[in-house]
BATI-251228 format. One record per atom (N, C-alpha, C, O, CB): residue number from 1; residue in three letters; atom name; x, y, z. Coordinates in Angstrom, 1 decimal, decimal comma, padded with zeros to 4 digits. Glycine has a CB too. Layout:
+-------+------+------+--------+--------+--------+
: pamar : nufi : tinu :     c1 :     c2 :     c3 :
+-------+------+------+--------+--------+--------+
:   NUM :  ALA :   CA :      X :      Y :      Z :
...
+-------+------+------+--------+--------+--------+
REM end
This chain:
+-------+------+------+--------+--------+--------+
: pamar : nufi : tinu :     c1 :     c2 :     c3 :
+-------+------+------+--------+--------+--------+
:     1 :  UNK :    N :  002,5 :  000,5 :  009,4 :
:     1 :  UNK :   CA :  002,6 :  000,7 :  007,9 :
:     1 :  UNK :    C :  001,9 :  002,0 :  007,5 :
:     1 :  UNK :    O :  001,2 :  002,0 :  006,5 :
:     1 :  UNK :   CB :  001,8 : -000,5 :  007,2 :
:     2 :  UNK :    N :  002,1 :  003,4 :  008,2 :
:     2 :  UNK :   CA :  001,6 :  004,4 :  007,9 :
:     2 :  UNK :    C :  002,1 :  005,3 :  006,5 :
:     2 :  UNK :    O :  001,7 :  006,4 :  006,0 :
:     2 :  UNK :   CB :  001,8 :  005,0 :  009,1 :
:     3 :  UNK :    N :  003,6 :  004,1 :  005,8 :
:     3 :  UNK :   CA :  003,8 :  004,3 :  004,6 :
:     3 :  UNK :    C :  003,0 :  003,9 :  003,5 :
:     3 :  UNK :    O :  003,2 :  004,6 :  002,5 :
:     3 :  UNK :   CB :  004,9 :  003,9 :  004,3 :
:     4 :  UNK :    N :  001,9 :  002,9 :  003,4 :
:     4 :  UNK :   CA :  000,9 :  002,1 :  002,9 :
:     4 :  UNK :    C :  000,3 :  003,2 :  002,8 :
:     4 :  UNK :    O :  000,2 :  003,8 :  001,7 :
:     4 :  UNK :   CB :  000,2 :  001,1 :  003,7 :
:     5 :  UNK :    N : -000,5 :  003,9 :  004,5 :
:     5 :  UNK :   CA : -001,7 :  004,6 :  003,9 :
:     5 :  UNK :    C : -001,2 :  006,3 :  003,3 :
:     5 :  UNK :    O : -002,0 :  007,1 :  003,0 :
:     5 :  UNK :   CB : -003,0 :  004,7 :  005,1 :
:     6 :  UNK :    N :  000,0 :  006,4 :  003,3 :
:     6 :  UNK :   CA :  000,5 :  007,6 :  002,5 :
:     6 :  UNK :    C :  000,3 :  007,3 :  001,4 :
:     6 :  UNK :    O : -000,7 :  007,9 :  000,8 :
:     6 :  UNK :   CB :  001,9 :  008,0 :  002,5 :
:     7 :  UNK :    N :  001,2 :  006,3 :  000,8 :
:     7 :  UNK :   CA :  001,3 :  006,3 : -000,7 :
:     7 :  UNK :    C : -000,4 :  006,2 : -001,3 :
:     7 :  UNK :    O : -001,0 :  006,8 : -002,1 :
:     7 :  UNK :   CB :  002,3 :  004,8 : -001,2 :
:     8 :  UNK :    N : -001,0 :  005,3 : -000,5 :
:     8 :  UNK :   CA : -002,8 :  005,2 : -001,2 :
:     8 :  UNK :    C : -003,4 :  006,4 : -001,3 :
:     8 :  UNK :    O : -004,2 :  006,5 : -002,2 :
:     8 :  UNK :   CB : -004,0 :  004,4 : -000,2 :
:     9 :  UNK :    N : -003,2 :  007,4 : -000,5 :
:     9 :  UNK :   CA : -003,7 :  008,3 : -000,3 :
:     9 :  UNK :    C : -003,0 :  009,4 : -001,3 :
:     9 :  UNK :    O : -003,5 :  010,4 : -001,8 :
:     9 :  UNK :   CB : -003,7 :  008,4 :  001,0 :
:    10 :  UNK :    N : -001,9 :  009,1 : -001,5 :
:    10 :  UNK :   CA : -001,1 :  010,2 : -002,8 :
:    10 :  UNK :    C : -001,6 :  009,6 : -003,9 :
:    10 :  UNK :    O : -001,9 :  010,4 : -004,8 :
:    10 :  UNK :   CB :  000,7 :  010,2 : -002,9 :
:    11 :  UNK :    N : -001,7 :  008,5 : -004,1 :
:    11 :  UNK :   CA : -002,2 :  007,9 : -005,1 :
:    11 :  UNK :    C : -003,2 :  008,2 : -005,8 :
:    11 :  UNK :    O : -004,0 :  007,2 : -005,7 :
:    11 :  UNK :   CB : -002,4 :  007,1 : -005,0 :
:    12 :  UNK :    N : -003,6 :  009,0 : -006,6 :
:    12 :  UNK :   CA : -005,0 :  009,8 : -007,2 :
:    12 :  UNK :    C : -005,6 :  009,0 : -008,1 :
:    12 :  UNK :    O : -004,7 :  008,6 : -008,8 :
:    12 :  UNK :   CB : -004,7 :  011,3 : -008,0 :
:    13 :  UNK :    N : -006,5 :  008,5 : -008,5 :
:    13 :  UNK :   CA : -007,4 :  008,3 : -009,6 :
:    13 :  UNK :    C : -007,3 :  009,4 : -010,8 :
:    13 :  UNK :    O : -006,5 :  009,5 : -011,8 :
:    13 :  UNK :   CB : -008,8 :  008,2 : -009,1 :
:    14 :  UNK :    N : -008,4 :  010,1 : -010,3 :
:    14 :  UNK :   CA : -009,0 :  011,6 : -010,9 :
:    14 :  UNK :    C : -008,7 :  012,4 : -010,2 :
:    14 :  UNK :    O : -009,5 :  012,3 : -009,2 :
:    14 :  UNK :   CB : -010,4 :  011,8 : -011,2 :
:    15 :  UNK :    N : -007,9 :  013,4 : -009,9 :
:    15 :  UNK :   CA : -007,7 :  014,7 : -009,9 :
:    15 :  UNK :    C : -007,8 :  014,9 : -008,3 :
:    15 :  UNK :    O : -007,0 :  015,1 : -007,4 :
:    15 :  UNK :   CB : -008,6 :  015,5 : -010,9 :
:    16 :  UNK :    N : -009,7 :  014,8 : -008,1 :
:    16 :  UNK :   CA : -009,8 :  015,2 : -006,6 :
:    16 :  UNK :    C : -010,0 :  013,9 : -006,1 :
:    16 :  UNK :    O : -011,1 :  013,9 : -005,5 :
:    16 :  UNK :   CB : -011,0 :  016,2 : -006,1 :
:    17 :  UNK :    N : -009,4 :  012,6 : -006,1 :
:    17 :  UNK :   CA : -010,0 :  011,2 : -005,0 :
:    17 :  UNK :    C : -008,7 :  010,7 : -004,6 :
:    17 :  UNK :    O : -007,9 :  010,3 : -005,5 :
:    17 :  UNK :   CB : -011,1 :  009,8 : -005,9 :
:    18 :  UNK :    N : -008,4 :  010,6 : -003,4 :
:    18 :  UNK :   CA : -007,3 :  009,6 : -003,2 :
:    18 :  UNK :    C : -007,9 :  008,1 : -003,7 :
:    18 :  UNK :    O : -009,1 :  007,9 : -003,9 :
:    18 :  UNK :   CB : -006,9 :  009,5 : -001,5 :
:    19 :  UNK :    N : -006,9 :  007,0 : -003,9 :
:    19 :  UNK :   CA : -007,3 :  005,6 : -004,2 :
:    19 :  UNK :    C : -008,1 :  004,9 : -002,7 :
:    19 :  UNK :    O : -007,7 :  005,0 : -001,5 :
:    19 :  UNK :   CB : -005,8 :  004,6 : -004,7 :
:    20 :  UNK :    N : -009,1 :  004,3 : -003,0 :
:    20 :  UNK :   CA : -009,5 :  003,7 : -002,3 :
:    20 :  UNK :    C : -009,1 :  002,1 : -001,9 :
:    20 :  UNK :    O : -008,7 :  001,4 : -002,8 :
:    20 :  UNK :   CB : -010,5 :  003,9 : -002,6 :
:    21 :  UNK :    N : -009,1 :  001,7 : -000,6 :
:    21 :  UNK :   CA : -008,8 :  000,6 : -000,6 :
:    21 :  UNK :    C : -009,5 : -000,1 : -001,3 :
:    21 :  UNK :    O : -008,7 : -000,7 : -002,0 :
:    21 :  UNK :   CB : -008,6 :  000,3 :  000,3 :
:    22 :  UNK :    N : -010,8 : -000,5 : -001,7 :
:    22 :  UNK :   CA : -011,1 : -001,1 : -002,4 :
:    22 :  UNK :    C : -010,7 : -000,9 : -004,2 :
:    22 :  UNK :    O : -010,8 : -001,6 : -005,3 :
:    22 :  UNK :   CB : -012,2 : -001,0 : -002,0 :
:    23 :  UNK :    N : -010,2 :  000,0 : -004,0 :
:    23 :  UNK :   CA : -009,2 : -000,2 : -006,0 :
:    23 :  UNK :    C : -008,3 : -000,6 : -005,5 :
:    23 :  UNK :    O : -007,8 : -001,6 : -006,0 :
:    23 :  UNK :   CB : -008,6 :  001,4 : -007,2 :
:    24 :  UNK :    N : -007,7 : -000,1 : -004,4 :
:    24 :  UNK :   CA : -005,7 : -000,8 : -004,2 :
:    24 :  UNK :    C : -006,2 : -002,5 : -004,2 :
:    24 :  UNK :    O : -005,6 : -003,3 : -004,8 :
:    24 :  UNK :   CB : -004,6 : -000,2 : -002,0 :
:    25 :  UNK :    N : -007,4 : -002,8 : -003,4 :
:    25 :  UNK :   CA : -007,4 : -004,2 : -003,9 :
:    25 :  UNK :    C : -007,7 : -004,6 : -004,9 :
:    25 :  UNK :    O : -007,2 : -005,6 : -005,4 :
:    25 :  UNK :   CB : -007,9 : -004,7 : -003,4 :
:    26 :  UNK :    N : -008,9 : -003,8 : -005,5 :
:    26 :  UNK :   CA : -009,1 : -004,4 : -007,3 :
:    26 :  UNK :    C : -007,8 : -004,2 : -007,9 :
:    26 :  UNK :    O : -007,7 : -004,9 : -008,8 :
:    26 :  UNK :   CB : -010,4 : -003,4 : -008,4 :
:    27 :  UNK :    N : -006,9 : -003,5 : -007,7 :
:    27 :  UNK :   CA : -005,5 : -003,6 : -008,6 :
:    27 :  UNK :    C : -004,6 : -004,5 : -007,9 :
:    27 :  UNK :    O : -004,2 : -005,5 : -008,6 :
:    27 :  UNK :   CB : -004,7 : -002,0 : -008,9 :
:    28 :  UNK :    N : -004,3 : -004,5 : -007,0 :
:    28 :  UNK :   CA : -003,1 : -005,4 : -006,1 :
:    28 :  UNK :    C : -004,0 : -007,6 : -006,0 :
:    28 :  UNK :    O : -003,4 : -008,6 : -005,5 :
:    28 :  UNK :   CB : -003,2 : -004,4 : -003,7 :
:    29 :  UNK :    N : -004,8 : -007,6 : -006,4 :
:    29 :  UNK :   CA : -005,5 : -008,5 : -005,5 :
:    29 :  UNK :    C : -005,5 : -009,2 : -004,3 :
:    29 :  UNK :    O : -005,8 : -010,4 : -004,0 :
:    29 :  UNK :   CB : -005,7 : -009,0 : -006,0 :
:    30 :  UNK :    N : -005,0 : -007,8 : -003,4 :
:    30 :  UNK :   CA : -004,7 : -008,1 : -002,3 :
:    30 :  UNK :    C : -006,5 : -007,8 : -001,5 :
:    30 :  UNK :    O : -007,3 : -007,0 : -002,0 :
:    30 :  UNK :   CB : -003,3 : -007,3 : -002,0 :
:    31 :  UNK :    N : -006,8 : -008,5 : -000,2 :
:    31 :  UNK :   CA : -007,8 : -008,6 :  000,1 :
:    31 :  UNK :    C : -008,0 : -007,0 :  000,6 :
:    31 :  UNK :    O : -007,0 : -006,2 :  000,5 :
:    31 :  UNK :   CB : -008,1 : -009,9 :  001,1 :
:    32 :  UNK :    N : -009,3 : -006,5 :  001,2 :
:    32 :  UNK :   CA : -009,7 : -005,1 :  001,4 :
:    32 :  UNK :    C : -009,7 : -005,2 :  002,8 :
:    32 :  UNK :    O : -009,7 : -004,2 :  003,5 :
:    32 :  UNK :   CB : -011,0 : -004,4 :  000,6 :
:    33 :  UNK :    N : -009,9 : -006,4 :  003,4 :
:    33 :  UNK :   CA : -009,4 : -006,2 :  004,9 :
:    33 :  UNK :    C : -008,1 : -006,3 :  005,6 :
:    33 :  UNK :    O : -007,7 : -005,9 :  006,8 :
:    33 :  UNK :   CB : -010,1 : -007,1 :  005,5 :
:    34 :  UNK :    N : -007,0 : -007,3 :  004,3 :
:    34 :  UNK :   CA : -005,6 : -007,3 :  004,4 :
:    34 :  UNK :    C : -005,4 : -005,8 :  004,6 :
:    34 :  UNK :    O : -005,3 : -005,3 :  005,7 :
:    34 :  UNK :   CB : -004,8 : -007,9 :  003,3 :
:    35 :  UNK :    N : -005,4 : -005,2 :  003,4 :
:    35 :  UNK :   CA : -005,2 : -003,8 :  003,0 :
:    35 :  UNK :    C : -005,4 : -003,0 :  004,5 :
:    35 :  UNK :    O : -004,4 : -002,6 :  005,0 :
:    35 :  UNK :   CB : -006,4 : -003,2 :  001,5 :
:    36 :  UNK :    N : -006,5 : -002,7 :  005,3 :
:    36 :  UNK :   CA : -007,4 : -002,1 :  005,9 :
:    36 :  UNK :    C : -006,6 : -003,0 :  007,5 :
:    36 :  UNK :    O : -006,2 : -002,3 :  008,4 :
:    36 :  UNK :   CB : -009,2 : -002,5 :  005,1 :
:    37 :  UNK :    N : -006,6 : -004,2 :  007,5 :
:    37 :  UNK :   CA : -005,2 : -004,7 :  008,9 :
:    37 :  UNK :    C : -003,7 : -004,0 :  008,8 :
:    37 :  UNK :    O : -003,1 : -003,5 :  009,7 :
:    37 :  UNK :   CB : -004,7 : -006,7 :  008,7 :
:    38 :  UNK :    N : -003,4 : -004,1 :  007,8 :
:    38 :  UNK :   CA : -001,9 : -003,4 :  007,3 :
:    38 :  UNK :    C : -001,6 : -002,2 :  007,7 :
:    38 :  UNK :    O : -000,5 : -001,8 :  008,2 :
:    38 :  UNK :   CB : -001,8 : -003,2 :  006,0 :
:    39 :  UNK :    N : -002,8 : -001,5 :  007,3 :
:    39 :  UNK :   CA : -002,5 : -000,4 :  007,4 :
:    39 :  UNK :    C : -003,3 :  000,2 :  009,0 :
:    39 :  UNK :    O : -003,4 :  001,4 :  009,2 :
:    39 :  UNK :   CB : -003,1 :  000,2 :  005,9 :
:    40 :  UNK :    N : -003,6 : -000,6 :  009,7 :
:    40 :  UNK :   CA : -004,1 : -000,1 :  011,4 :
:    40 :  UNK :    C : -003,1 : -000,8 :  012,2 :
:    40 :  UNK :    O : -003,0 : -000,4 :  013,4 :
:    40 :  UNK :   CB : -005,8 : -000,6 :  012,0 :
:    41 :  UNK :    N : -002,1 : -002,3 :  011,5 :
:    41 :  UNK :   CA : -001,0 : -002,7 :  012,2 :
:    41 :  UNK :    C : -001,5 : -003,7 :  013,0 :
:    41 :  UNK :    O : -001,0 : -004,1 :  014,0 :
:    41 :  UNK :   CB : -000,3 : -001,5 :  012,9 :
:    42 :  UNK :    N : -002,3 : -004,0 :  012,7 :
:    42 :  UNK :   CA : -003,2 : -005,4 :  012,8 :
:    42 :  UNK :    C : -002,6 : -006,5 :  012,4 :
:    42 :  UNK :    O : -002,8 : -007,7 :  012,8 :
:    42 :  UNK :   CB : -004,5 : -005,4 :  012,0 :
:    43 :  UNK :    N : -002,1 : -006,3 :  011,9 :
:    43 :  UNK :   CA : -000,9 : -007,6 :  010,5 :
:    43 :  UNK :    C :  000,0 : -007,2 :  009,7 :
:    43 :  UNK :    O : -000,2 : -006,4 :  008,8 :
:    43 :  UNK :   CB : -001,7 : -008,4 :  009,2 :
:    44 :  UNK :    N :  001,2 : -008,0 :  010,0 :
:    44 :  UNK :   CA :  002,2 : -007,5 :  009,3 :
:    44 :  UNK :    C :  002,3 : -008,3 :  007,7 :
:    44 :  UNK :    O :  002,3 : -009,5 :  007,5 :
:    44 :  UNK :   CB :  003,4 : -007,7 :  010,2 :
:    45 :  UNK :    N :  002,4 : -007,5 :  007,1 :
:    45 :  UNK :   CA :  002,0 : -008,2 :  005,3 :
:    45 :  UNK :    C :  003,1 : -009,5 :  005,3 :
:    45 :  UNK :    O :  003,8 : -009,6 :  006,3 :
:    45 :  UNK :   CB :  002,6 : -006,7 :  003,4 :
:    46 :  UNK :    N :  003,1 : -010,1 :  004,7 :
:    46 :  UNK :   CA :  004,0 : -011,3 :  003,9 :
:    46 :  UNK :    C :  004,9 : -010,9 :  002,9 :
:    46 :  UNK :    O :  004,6 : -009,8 :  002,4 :
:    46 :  UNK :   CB :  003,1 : -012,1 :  003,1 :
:    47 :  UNK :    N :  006,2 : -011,6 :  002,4 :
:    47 :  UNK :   CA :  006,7 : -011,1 :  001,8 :
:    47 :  UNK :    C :  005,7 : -011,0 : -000,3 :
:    47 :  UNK :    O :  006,0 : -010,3 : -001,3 :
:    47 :  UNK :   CB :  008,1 : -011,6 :  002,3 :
:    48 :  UNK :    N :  004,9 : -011,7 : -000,2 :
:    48 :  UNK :   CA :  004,6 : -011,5 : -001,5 :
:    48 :  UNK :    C :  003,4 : -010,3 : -001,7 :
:    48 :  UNK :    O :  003,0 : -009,7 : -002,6 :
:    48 :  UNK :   CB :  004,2 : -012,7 : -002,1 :
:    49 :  UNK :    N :  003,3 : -010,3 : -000,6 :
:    49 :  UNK :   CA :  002,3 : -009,0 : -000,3 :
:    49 :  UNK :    C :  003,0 : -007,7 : -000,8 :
:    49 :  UNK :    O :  002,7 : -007,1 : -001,8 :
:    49 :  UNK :   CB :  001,9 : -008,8 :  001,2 :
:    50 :  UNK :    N :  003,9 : -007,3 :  000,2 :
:    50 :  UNK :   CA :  005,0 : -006,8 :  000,0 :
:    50 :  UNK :    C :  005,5 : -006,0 : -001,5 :
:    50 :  UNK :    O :  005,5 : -004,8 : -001,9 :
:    50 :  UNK :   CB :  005,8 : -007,9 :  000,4 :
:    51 :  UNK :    N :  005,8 : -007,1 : -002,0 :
:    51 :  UNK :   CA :  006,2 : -007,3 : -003,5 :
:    51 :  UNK :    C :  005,2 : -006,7 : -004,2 :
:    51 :  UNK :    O :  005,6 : -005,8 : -005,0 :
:    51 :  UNK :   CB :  006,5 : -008,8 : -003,9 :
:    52 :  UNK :    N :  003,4 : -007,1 : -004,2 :
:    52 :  UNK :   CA :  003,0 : -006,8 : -004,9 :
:    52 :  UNK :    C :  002,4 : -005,4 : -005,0 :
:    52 :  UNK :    O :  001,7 : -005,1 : -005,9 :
:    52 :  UNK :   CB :  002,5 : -007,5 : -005,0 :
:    53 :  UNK :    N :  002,7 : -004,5 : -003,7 :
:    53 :  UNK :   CA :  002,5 : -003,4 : -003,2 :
:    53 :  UNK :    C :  003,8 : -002,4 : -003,4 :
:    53 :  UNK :    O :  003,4 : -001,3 : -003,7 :
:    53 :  UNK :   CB :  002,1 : -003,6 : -001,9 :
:    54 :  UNK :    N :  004,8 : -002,5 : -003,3 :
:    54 :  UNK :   CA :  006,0 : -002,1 : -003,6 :
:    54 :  UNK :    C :  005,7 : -001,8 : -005,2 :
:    54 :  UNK :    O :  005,8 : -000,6 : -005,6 :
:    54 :  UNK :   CB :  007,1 : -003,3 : -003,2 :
:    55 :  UNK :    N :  005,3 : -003,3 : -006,4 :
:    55 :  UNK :   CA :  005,5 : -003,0 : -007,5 :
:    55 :  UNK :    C :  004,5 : -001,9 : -007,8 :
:    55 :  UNK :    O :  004,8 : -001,1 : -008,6 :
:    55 :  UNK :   CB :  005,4 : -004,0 : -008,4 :
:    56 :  UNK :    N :  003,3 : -001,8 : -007,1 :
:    56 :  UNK :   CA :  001,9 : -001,2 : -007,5 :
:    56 :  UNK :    C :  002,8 :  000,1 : -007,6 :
:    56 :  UNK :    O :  003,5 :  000,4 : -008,6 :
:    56 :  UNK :   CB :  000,3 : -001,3 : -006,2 :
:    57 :  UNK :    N :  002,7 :  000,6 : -006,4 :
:    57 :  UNK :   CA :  003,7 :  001,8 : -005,7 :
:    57 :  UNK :    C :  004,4 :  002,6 : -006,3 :
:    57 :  UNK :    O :  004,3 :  003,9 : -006,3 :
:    57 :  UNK :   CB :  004,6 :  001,3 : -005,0 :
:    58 :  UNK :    N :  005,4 :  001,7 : -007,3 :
:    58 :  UNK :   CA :  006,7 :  001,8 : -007,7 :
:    58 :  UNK :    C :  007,9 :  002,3 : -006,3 :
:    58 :  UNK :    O :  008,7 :  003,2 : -006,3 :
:    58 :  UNK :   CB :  006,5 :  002,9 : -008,9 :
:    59 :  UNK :    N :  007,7 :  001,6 : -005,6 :
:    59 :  UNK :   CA :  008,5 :  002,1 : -004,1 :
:    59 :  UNK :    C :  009,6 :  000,9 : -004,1 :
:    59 :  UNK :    O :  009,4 : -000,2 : -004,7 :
:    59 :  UNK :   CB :  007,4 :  002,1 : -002,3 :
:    60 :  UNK :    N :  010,7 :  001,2 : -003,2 :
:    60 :  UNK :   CA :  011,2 : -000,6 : -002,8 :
:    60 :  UNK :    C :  010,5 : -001,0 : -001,4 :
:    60 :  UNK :    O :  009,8 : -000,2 : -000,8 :
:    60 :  UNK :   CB :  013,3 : -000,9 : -002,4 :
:    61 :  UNK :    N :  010,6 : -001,8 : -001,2 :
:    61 :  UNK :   CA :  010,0 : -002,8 : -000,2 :
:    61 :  UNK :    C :  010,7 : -001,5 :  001,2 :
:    61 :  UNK :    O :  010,0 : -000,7 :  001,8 :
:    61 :  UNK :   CB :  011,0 : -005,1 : -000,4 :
:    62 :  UNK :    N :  012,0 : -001,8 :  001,3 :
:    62 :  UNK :   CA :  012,5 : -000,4 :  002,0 :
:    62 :  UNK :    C :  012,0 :  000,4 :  002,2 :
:    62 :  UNK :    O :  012,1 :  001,0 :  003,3 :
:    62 :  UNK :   CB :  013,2 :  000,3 :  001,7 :
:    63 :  UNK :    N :  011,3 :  000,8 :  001,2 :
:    63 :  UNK :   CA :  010,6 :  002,5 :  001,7 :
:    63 :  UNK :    C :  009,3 :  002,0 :  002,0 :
:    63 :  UNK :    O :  008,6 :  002,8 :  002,7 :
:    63 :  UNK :   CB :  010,5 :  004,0 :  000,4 :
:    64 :  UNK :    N :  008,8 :  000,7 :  001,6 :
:    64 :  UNK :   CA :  007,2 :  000,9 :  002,1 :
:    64 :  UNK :    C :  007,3 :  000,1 :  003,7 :
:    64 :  UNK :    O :  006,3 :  000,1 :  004,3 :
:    64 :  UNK :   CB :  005,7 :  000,0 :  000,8 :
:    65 :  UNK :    N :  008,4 : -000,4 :  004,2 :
:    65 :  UNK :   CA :  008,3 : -000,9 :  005,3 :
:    65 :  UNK :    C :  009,1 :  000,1 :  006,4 :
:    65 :  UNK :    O :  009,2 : -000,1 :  007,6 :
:    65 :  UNK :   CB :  008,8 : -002,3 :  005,1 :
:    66 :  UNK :    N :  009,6 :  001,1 :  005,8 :
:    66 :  UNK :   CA :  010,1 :  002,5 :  007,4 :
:    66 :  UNK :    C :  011,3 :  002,3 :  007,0 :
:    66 :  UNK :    O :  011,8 :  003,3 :  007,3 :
:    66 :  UNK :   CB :  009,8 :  002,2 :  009,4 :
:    67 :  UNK :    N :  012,5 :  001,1 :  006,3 :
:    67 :  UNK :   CA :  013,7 :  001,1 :  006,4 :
:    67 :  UNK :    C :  015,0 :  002,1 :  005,9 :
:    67 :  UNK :    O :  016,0 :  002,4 :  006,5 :
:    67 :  UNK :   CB :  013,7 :  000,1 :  005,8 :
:    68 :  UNK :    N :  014,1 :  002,5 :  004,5 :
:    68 :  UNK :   CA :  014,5 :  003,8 :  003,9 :
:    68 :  UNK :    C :  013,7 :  004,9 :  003,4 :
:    68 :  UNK :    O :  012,5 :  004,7 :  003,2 :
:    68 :  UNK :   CB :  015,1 :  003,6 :  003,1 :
:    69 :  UNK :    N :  014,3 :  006,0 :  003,3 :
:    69 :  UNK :   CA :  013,4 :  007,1 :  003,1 :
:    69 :  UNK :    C :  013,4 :  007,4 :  001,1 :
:    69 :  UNK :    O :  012,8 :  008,3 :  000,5 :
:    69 :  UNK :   CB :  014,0 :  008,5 :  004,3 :
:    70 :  UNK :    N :  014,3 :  006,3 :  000,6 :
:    70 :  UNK :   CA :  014,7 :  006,9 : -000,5 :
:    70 :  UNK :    C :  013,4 :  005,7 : -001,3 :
:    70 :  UNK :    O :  013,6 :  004,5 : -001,2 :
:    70 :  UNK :   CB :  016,6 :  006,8 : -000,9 :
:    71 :  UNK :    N :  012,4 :  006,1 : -001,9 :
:    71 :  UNK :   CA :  011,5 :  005,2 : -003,0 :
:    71 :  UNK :    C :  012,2 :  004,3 : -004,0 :
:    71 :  UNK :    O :  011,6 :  003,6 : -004,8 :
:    71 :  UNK :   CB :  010,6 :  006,2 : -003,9 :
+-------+------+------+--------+--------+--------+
REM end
């Protein structure tokens, strides 16, 4: 899921911070060790996981799982 930690990392707050996983989880309420397995490939997400990361994102499910390159 090295699309995960792209997008988090493009993902800015303020100006100079990428998002931390702990905001991707205060916003997703997805757990910070899910987030943090996902993204080392530890665990593969669920589909509602999925979904709720895709919407965060604004990506399709496609682009955050390697299928397509088009967001």
């Amino acid at each position: 899921m090295n699309r995960l930690r792209e997008l988090r990392k493009q993902k800015h707050l303020s100006p100079k911070a990428e998002i931390s996983r702990k905001e991707l989880s205060m916003r997703t309420g997805i757990s910070t060790s899910m987030i943090e397995s996902i993204e080392m490939g530890r665990r593969d997400p669920g589909i509602k996981t999925l979904i709720k990361l895709a919407d965060y994102f604004n990506v399709s499910i496609d682009y955050l799982v390697g299928r397509s390159d088009e967001r």
